[in-house]
C-alpha positions, -999 to +999 in steps of 0.1 A: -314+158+698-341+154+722-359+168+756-373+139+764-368+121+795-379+088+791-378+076+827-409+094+830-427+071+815-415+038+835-447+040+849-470+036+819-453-002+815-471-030+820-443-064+819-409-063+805-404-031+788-377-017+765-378+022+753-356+034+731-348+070+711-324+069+686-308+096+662-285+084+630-265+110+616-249+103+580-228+127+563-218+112+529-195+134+504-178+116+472-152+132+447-146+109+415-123+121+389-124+157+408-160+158+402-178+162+435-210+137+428-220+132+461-230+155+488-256+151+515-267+152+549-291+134+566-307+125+603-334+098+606-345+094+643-378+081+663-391+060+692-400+025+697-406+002+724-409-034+724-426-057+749-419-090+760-451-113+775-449-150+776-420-158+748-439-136+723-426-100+713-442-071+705-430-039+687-440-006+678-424+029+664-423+062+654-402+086+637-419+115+659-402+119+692-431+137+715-448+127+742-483+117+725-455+094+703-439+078+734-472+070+746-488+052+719-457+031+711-458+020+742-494+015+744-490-002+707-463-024+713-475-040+745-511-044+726-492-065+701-476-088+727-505-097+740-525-101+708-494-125+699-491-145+734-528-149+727-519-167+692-486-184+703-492-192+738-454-203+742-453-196+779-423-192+785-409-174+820-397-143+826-363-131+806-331-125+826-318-089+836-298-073+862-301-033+863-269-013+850-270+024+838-241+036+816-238+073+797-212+073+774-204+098+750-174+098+722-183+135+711-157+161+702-150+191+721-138+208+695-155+232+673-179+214+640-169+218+605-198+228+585-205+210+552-189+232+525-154+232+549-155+197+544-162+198+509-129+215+503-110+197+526-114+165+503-110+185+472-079+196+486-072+160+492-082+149+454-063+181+437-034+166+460-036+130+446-037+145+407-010+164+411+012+143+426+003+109+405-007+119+371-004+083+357-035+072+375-066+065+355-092+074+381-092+086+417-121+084+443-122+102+474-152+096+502-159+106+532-185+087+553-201+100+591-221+084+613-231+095+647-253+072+670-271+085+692-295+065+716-313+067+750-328+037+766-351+028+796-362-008+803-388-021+828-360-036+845-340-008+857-316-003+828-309+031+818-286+040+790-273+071+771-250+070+742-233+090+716-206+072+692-194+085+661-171+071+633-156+089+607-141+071+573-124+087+542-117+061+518-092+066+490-093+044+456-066+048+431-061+031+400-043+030+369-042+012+333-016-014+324-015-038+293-045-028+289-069-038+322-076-019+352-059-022+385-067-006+417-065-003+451-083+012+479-077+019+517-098+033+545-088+060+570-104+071+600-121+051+627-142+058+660-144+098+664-156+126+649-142+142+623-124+169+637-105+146+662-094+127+636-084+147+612-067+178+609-053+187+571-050+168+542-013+164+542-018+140+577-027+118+548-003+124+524+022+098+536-003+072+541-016+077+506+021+076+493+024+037+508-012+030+493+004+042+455+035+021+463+015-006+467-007+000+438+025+003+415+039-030+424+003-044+420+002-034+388+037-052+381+025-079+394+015-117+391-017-145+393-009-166+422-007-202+418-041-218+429-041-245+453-035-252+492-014-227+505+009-216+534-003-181+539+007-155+564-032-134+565-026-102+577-050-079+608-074-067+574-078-104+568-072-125+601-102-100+612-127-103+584-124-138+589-132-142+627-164-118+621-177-133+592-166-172+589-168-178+626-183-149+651-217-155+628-215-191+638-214-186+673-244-159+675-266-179+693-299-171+673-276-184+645-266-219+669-306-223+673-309-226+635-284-248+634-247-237+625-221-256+625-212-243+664-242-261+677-233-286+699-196-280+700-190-265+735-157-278+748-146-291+713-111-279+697-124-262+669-086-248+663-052-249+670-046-241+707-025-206+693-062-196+685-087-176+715-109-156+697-129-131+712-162-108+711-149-077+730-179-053+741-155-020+746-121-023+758-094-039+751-056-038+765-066-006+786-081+005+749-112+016+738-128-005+708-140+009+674-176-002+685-174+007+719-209-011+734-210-004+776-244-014+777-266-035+747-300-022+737-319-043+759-303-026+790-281-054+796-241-045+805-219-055+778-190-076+786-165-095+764-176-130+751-151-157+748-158-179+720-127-195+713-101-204+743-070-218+735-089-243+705-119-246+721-152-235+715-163-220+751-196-203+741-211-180+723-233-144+720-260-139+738-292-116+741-316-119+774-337-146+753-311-171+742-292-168+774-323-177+792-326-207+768-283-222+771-286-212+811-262-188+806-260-150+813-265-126+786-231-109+770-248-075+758-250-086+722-281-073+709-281-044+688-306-022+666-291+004+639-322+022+631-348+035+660-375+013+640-349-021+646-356-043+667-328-057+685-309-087+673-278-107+684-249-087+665-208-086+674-194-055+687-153-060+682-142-097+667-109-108+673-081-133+679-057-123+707-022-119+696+004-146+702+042-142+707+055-145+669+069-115+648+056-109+617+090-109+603+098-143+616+061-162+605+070-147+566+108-161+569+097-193+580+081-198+545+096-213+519+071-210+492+033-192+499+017-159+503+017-131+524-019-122+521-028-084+533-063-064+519-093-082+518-126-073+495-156-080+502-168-116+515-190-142+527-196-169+551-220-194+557-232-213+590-210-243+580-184-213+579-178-221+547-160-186+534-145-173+505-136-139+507-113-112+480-081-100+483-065-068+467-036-069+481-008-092+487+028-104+480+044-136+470+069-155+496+098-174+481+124-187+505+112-167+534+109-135+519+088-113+504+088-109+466+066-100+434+028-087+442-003-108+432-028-094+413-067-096+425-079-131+439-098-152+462-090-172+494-118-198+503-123-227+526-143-239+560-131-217+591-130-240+614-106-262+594-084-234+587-082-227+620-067-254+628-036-253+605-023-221+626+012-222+633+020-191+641+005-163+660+021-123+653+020-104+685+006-072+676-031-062+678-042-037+648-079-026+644-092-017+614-112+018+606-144-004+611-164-024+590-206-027+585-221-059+593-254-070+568-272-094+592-309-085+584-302-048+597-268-030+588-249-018+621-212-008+623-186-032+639-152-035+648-124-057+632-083-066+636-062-089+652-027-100+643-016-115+618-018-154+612+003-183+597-022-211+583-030-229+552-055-223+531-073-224+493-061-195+472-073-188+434-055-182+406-060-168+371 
């Protein structure tokens, strides 16, 4: 990407320094219908450097990555700090920061796929879907890249290089019935490039064959009846909801405004089956969707507890809030784009499993929901949520009966979180999700499934 060795120009820093180059790869190719209507590829990539003095920040960047560039960020970014410590004159001490280098790189070894190879491997993948369900209404196929790629110096001795790539081809089917649309979508894929994830379009047929099943009994299927419900909320959704309805709450830039985590420290916040956890890269010997070794203010990544057994223990941290709780810095803070500036963002957000089979947490239901695909959602800083779900199945008498059709799930997180019962003892990650907070970045979310009450809509 990039000859540039930035430790050569350590020296040029004046104060608490952060360099950073960055690449963002996006390959994005769409077939709706068998018509291919998307079909690019794209890099956006610069400098920047940002400069801490006093408790005021400045930040500069370029999309040219040369050594005239490198020099006048730097030279731009630490004029701003100072112009602003002149205006703010906040004073504060120096930030926290202990020197750790990591190079990490999640690149294949196998040989690329050029753009028009993939093009046909989806339309293989969409000429397989219309032949083989010809009742569907509409089909949409789309495949989604992005590589990462990021070097970083600080003033401070942290050195970091990076390369982590994540592949996603998402499938939506649907169908007419009575009259109304119904669909249903999935997402394959995950951490990886493309060619280590997938190798022909039949590794998909069977997975595509469960998503039709489910679409079919969707389609047969019923409104649930609204109210307070006993719910078992599958990975999808136990996972969407620690990221959004609670891991927001506990970002500490988001405590400082004043969510509904401030103040709460050794509180029960749950039900003592609950820990819920910010992992930076690992987990169970594993490596995370978002794999983050080192943040992008040089600071070594390492897991943040939130919730332990009920209680809030803490939350996520970038050098300044840490300095401000007392605490040390969790490697939270995160750009997407070379012209970001950092901010405090969750790598992988999830509750640890417990001891319960799934099969046991629906049987001990006499009359709820087993709730399984979520859409798209939101959360507050009360974590007040309400989130969509696309797929799920009535439970009557401890099993599993008719599908619901499209709906909603609301309530306040930490509530709900109390009402857990029951704990599954699997961990399942997701493909990976996109956070929105101010900047988009990818993140990771699973879990296991969940027993809990909670409000459910209905026609």
């Amino acid at each position: 990407m990039y000859s540039l060795d930035l430790r050569d120009y350590v020296k040029l820093f004046s104060g608490y320094t952060e360099l950073r180059v960055q690449e963002n790869r996006v390959i994005r190719i769409v077939f709706v219908k068998g018509n291919n209507t998307a079909n690019s590829r794209s890099a956006t990539g610069g400098i920047s450097a940002r400069v801490y003095r006093n408790g005021s920040w400045g930040f500069a960047s370029n999309p040219e990555i040369s050594d005239q560039a490198v020099k006048g960020v730097i030279q731009a970014a630490t004029a701003n700090a100072i112009f602003l410590d002149s205006k703010e004159e906040k004073g504060r001490g120096p930030l926290p920061g202990v020197p750790f280098e990591s190079q990490k790189a999640f690149s294949t070894k196998k040989q690329r796929l050029g753009q028009k190879q993939l093009v046909e491997f989806l339309r293989e993948l969409d000429d397989h879907i219309a032949r083989t369900y010809p009742n569907l209404a509409s089909r949409t196929v789309a495949l989604n890249c992005l590589d990462m790629e990021k070097t970083l110096v600080t003033s401070d001795g942290s050195y970091s290089r990076s390369v982590v790539p994540r592949t996603i081809i998402g499938i939506t089917l649907s169908l007419i019935k009575d009259g109304e649309p119904v669909g249903f979508g999935k997402s394959y894929g995950g951490r990886g490039h493309f060619e280590d994830l997938f190798t022909s379009p039949a590794d998909l047929y069977e997975r595509i064959e469960e998503q039709y099943h489910h679409l079919m009994k969707k389609s047969e299927g019923v409104f649930a009846d609204a109210g307070l419900k006993t719910c078992v909320l599958d990975a999808s959704l136990a996972g969407i909801l620690a990221h959004e309805a609670i891991g927001h709450t506990t970002e500490a830039d988001m405590v400082l405004s004043g969510s509904v985590a401030a103040g709460k420290i050794g509180q029960q916040v749950a039900s003592p089956l609950v820990t819920l956890i910010d992992f930076a890269h690992s987990y169970n010997g594993q490596t995370c969707p978002v794999p983050v070794y080192i943040d992008d203010e040089g600071t070594m990544a390492r897991d943040a507890v939130l919730i332990e057994n009920g209680i809030l223990k803490g939350y996520m941290h970038n050098k300044e809030s840490a300095r401000y709780f007392n605490t040390e810095p969790t490697g939270n803070a995160r750009a997407y784009e070379f012209s970001d500036e950092p901010l405090i963002r969750m790598r992988n957000t999830a509750i640890l499993p417990g001891t319960d089979k799934l099969q046991d947490m629906i049987a001990s239901i006499d009359d709820g929901y087993y709730l399984i695909e979520p859409s798209n959602g939101q959360a507050d800083s009360t974590s007040e949520f309400m989130f969509g779900i696309t797929l799920g199945y009535e439970i009557k008498k401890g099993k599993l009966g008719r599908a619901i059709k499209d709906t909603t799930i609301s309530g306040v997180a930490f509530d709900m979180l109390k009402t857990v019962t029951m704990v599954s003892s699997d961990m399942k990650w997701g493909p990976g999700g996109m956070c929105g907070k101010k900047q988009a970045i990818p993140v990771g979310m699973g879990g296991p499934a969940i027993k809990c009450k909670i409000n459910i809509g209905g026609r």
